[in-house]
N, C-alpha and C positions, 0 to 999 in steps of 0.2 A: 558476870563472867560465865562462859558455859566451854563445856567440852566435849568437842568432839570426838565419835569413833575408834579414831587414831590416835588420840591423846593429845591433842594441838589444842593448847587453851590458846581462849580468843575474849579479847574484852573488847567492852563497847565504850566509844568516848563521842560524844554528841552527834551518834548517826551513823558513827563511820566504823568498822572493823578492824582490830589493828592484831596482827598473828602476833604469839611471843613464844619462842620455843618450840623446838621441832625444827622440820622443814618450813623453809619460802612457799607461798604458792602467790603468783599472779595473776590474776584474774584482769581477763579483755575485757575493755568495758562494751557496754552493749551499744551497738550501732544503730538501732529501733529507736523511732519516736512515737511520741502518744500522737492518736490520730488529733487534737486538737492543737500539738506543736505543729501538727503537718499544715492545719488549715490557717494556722497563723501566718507561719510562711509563707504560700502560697500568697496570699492577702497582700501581705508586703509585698511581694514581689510582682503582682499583678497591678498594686498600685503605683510603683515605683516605673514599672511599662507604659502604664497609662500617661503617669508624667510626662515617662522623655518621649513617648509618640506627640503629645498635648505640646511639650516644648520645644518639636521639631517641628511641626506645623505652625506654631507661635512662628517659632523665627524665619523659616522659611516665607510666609505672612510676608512678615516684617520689612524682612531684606528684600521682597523682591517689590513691592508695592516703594521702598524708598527708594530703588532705582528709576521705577518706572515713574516716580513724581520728578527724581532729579532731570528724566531723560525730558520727561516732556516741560520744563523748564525752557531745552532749549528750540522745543518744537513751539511751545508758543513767543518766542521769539522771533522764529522765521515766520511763523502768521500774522505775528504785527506785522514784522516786515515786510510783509506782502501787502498787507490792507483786508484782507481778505476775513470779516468780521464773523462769516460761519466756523469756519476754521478755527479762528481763536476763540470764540467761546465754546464749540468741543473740546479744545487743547486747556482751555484752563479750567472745564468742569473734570475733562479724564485728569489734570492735576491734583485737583482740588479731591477727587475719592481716592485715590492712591494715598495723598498724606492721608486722610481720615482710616484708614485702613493702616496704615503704618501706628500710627495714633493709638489706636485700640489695641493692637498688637504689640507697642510695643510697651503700653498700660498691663497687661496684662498680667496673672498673680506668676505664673512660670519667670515668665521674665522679668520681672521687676525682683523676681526671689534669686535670681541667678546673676542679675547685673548688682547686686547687693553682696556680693561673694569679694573679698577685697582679690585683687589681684586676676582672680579668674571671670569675674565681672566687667572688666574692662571695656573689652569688645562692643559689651550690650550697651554700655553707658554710653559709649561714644556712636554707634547706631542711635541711642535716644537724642544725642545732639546732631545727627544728622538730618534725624527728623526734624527737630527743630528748627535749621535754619533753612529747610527745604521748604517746610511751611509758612516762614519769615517768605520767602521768596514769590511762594506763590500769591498769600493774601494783602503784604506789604509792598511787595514792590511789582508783580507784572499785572496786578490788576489793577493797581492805579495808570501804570504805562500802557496801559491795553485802552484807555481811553483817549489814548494820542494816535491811534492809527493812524486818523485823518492827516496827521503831518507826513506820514512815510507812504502814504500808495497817492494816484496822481488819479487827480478825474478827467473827464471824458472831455474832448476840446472838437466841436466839429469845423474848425479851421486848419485843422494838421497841429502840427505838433504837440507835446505836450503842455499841460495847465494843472499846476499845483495848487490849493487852496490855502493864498498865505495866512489870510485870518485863522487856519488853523493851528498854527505856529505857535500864536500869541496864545492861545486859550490852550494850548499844550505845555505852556512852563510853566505851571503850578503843579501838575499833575506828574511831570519830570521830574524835576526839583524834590516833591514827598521820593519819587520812588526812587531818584540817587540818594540820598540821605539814607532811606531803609538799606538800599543795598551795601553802602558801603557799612552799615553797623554790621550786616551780616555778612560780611565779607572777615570783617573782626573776629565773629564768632565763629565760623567755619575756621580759620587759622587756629583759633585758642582751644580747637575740640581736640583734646589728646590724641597721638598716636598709639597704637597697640602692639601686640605679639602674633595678632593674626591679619594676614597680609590681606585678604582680599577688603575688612573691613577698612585697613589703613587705603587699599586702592580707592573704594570708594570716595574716604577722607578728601584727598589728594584732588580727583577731579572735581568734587566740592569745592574748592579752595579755589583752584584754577578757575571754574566756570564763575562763583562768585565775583573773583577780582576781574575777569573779561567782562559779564553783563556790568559791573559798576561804570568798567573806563566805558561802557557801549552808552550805558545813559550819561555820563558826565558829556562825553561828547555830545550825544543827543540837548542835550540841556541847552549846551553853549549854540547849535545850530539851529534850536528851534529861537533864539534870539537875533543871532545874524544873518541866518539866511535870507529873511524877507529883504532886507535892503540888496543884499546879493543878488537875489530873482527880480529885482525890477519893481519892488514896492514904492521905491521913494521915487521910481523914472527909468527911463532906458536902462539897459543896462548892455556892453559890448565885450566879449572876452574872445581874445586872441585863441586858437587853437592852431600848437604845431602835431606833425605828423610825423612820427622820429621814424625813422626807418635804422632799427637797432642790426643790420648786416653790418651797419659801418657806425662801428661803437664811438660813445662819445658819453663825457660824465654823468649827464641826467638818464644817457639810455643810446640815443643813434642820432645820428645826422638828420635835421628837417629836411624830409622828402619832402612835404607840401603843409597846406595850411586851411585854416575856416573860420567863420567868424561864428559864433554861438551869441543871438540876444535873447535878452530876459526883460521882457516887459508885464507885471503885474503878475507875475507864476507864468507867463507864456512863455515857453521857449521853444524856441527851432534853430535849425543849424544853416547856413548857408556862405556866400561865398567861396567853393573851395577854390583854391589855388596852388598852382604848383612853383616849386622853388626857380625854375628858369626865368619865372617874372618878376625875379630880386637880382637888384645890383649887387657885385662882390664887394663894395666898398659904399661904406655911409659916417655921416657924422657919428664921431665917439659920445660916448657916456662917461663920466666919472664915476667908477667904483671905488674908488682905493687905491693907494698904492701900493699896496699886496698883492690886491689884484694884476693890476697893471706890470709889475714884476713876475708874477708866475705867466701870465697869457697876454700881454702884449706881445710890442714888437715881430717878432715876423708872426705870430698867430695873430695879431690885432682882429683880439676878440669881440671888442665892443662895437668892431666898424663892420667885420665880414660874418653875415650868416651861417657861412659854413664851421668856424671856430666857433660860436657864441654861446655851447655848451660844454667847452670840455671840461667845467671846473662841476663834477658831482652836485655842488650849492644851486638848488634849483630857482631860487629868489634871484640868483643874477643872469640865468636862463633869461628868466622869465624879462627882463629890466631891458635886457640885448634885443630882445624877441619887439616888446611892446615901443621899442626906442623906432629900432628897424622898420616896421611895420606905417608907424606915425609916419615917417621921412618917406614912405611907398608909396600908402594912400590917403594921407591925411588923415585918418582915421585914427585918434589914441585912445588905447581900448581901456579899460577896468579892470582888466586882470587878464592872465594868462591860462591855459590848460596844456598841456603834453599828454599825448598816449600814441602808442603805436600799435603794429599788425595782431600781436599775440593777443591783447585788450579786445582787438578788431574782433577774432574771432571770439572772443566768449562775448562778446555783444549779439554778434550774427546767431550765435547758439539760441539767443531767448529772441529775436525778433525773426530769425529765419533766413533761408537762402535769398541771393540776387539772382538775376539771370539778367545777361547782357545781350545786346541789341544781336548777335550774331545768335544766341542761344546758348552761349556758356553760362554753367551754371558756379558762382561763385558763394560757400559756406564753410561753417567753420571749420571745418576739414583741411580744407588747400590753399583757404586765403593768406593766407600767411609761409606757402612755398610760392604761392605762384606772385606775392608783392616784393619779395624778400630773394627770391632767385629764380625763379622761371622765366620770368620777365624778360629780363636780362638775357637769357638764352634765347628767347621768341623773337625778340626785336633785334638782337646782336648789337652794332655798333648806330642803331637809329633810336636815340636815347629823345627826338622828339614824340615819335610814335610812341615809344614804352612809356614816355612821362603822359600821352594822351589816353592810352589806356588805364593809368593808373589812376589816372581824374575821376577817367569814366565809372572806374571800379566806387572812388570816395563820391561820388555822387550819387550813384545809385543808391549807396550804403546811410547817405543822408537822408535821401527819399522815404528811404524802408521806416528809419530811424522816427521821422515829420510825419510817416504815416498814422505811427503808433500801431505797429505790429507787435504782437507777441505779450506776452501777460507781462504787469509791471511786476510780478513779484521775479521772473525771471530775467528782465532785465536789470533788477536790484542785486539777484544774487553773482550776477556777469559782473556789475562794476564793483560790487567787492569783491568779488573776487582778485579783477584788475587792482584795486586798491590794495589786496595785502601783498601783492608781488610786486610792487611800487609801478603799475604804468601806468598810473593818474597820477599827474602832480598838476598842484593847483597854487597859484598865486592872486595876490587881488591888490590894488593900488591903494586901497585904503587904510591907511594903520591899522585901523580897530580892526576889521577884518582879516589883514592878516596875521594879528598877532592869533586870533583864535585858532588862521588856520597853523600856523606855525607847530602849535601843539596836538595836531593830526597826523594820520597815515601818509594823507597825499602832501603834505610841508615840502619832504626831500629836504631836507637842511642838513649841515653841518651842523653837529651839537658846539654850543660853547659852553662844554661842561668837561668834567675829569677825568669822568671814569672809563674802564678799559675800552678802546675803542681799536676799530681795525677792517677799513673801509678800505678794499682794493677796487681799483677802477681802473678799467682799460680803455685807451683812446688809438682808434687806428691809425698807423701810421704808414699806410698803403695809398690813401687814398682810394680804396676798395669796397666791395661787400664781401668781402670771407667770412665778416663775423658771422655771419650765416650761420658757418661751419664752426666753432669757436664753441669748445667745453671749455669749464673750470673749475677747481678741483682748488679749495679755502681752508687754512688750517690754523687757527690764533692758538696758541699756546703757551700757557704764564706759570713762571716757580709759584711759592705757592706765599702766603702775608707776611710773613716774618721780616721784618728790615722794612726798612724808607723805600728802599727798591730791589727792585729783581729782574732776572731775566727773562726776555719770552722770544717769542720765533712765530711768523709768520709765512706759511709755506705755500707759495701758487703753485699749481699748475696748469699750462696752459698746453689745451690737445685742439689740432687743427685736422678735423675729421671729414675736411678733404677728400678726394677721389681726387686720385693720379689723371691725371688728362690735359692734353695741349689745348684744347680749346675752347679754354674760359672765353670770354667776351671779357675785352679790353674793360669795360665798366665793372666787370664783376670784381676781376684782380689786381685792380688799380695798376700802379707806379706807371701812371700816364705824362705823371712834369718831373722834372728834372728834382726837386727835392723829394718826390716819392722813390726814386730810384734805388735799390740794393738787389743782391746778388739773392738765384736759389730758381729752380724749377718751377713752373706754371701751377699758381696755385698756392705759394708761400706767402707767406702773411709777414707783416710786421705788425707789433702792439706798443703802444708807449704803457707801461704799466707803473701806477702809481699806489702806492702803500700812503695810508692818511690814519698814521698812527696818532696812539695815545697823548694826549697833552704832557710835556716834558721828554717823552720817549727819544733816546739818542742810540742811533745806527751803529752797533758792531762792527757790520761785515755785510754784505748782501753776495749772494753765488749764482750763479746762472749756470743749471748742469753741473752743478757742484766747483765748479771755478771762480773763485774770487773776480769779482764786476764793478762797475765803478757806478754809481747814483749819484744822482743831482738833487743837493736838498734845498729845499723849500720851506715856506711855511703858511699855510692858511686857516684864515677863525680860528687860532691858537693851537691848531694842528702841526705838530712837521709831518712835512711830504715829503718822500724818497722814490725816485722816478727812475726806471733802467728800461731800455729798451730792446725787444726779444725777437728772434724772429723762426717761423713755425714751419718746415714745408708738410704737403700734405702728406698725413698718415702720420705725424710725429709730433713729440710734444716738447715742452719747455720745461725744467723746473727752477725756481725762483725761490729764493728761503731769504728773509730780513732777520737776522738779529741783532735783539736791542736788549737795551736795558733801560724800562721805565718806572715811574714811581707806581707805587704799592696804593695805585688810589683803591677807593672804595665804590662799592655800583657792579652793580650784573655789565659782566663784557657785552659791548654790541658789536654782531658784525654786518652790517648792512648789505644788502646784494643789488648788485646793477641791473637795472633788467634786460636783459638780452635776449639771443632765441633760445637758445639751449638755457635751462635749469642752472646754477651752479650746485654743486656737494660742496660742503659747508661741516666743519666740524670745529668746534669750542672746546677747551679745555685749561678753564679761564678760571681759577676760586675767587668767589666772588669774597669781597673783604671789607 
């Protein structure tokens, strides 16, 4: 103990000073460090910079090298699809360092220290599984599929038309086969990689998922057609397929009324197109077919669809299209073909896109620009009431378009990306006489079928009832809407609308705006439409109420391939619209809603709002 000055004794207790008696005094502690606490800090803190510089550049690495493997995934897809063998092997070497680059990066001691953080590691872990099945992707499944080109691009024929190398087919389903199996394992493991707290990596996730589960169905498909095609193309012998020409101004269930027609052969991969014809060289009446008496219920009688061409699609089911098509046809020209195809002008032109313009005998120039105003309604205006003429022009038009077609103009990977395209907005639909063939096609884009299955389903389809091309002019506006799983059943609503976009004007041409016979006939200003419109609801689904403009309407029910159908029929003048609401009440199945769309000219808008269950 010692004392100070002032009399303040003060003792010492292990270091520290403790005052006793007297006055308080407080002493500020000193804010100074020794210069070797300063350099310590310093140390820390320049190491700790270095770090998250190190593990921002890590990640950054990381993330952007696993996009650009995911992206070019689907870039060497479109190179197989093309055939185009330089292409693909840039597109799967630029794949193949991107994963190895995501690989190292995401190896790395930063981040492997930080995806090791529970909770706040997340992000990084689930980055390491996208790497992972991105790499699955590349070295399991598109480089064994990358040895099937030869099945997807067409070689050189100098006879005209195109020649596919069927032998490639065969020796392409082992090579298939491995790389649907890889992909659908990795299809599993992109779904089982966790979701996160941060959004951009869960985005990634998500298109992961999706583009997995598309390239799987892309090779399953691929798989089944590198089997059945060759007998298709003329392997096992001729081969003859019906092609109609739907002209979708004057709607009808598979799409539009057959304007004309062609014959497509496939002998040994050889294919060309010829015969066209147009529909005035068909009788309006021919021997029936047996479908059904469902059938024969919903579209005989005064439609007798199986006898008259111009009915013989209004039922959406393209299989009995096709049956009407190939029966007709037999009974024409003797000729019974192996299958049927449908596609129309809108197909027309993104074909014309990858083989290139026509130019007709006078110097018009016909491309995918106008060919599809000037088949669908110019026409009509040009020729007026000489519907020989315009059906001669319109030959002239599919003939030249065949020629282009036999030439083999234009690169095959851009005529490949034309007819998927047509494929996903349904204006290829395809049929084939032979079971086995068609069950495979059944389960494709171009089927067109009725499902006979359960789940939420809600297929509007309009059939003109003008006898017209207004559909030309014809928006629509698709709305399915379901309560939500709870109960056996629930309520949902189905909302059309239909806008006839039209120009006000007295002088359509009698073929543009139909009501030329005595049963097309109703009231309204030049230029008003009639639609039969059909709702092809849910299996079980039973009709409330249906409204037209909000006024309770009467429908006709139906029922086809275990669908009910509820039909009212609307009528449009120009510049004005319809509204149409079905409500029902159907069972609570289970299955993603489907709502199919007609293809027509105009697009439909289309909204779901369907919980899947």
């Amino acid at each position: 103990m010692s004392i100070h000055d002032d009399g303040t004794k003060v003792e010492r207790q292990g270091g520290r000073r403790r005052a006793r008696g007297g006055a308080h005094r407080r002493v500020k502690p000193s804010t100074s460090h020794s210069p070797l606490t300063r350099k310590v800090g310093g140390g820390a803190l320049l190491v700790l910079s270095m770090f998250a510089v190190w593990f921002g550049y890590e990640s950054v690495v990381t993330v952007t090298n696993a996009m650009a493997a995911r992206d070019s995934v689907d870039q060497i897809k479109t190179s197989l699809l093309g055939g185009n063998a330089d292409e693909l092997n840039a597109s799967i070497e630029s794949a193949a360092h991107s994963v190895a680059r995501s690989h190292a990066a995401a190896n790395s001691l930063p981040w492997r220290m930080v995806a090791a953080v529970p909770v706040v590691g997340s992000p990084f872990r689930s980055v390491q599984g996208i790497i992972d099945v991105v790499d699955g992707l590349v070295s399991d499944v598109l480089v064994p599929a990358s040895k099937t080109g030869a099945v997807l691009s067409a070689g050189g024929s100098d006879s005209g038309g195109h020649n596919l190398n069927l032998a490639a087919f065969a020796d392409a389903v082992p090579a298939l086969a491995q790389a649907k199996e890889a992909s659908a394992g990795l299809a599993v493991e992109a779904a089982d990689i966790p979701s996160t707290f941060f959004s951009p990596v869960d985005g990634i996730r998500t298109q992961l998922v999706e583009q997995t589960t598309q390239l799987t169905g892309w090779l399953d498909t691929g798989y089944s057609a590198a089997q059945i095609l060759p007998s298709m193309l003329g392997a096992e012998g001729p081969r003859n397929y019906f092609v109609a020409f739907q002209t979708n101004a004057e709607a009808r269930g598979t799409g539009g009324l057959m304007g004309g027609s062609a014959i497509v052969r496939a002998e040994n991969g050889q294919i060309s197109v010829e015969k066209p014809e147009s529909n005035l060289e068909l009788e309006l009446k021919y021997d029936p077919i047996d479908l059904g008496p469902e059938f024969e219920k919903m579209y005989g009688g005064d439609l007798a669809s199986t006898t008259n061409w111009q009915n013989a699609n209004f039922s959406p089911n393209f299989p009995y299209a096709a049956q009407i098509w190939r029966s007709i046809w037999a009974q024409h020209s003797g000729l019974t073909v192996d299958g049927v195809i449908a596609t129309d002008p809108v197909a027309l032109s993104y074909i014309l896109s990858a083989v290139g313009p026509i130019q007709m005998p006078d110097g018009e120039i016909i491309d995918e620009s106008n060919v599809v105003e000037i088949t669908l309604n110019q026409a009509y205006f040009r020729f007026g009431e000489d519907q020989y003429a315009r059906k001669d022009y319109l030959q002239d038009i599919a003939k030249s378009v065949i020629e282009k077609i036999n030439s083999r103009s234009g690169s095959m990977k851009d005529l490949f990306k034309a007819i998927s395209r047509a494929v996903s907005e349904q204006r290829i639909s395809v049929w084939s006489a032979n079971p086995a063939e068609q069950e495979f096609i059944a389960g494709t884009a171009v089927a067109h079928t009725v499902p006979g299955d359960s789940a939420p389903y809600a297929n509007v389809i309009v059939n003109n009832g003008a006898g017209g091309k207004m559909d030309y002019y014809l928006a629509r506006s698709i709305a399915y809407r379901a309560d939500s799983c709870e109960g056996e059943r629930r309520n949902s609503t189905v909302d059309v609308q239909l806008t006839n976009t039209a120009p006000m004007r007295d002088d359509y041409p009698s073929y543009l705006v139909g009501r030329r016979t005595e049963v097309t006939q109703y009231p309204g200003p030049p230029g008003t439409n009639r639609s039969v419109v059909s709702l092809f609801a849910t299996e079980g689904a039973e009709l409330s109420q249906v409204t037209i403009n909000g006024a309770p309407s009467f429908a006709i029910m139906t029922k086809e391939l275990g669908h009910p159908v509820f039909t009212v029929q609307v009528l449009t003048e120009p510049g004005k619209s319809a509204d149409i609401q079905f409500q029902m009440t159907e069972p609570t199945a289970s299955g993603e809603a489907r709502v199919p769309i007609q293809p027509l000219v105009i697009p439909a808008h289309v909204e779901v709002d369907v919980p899947t269950c």
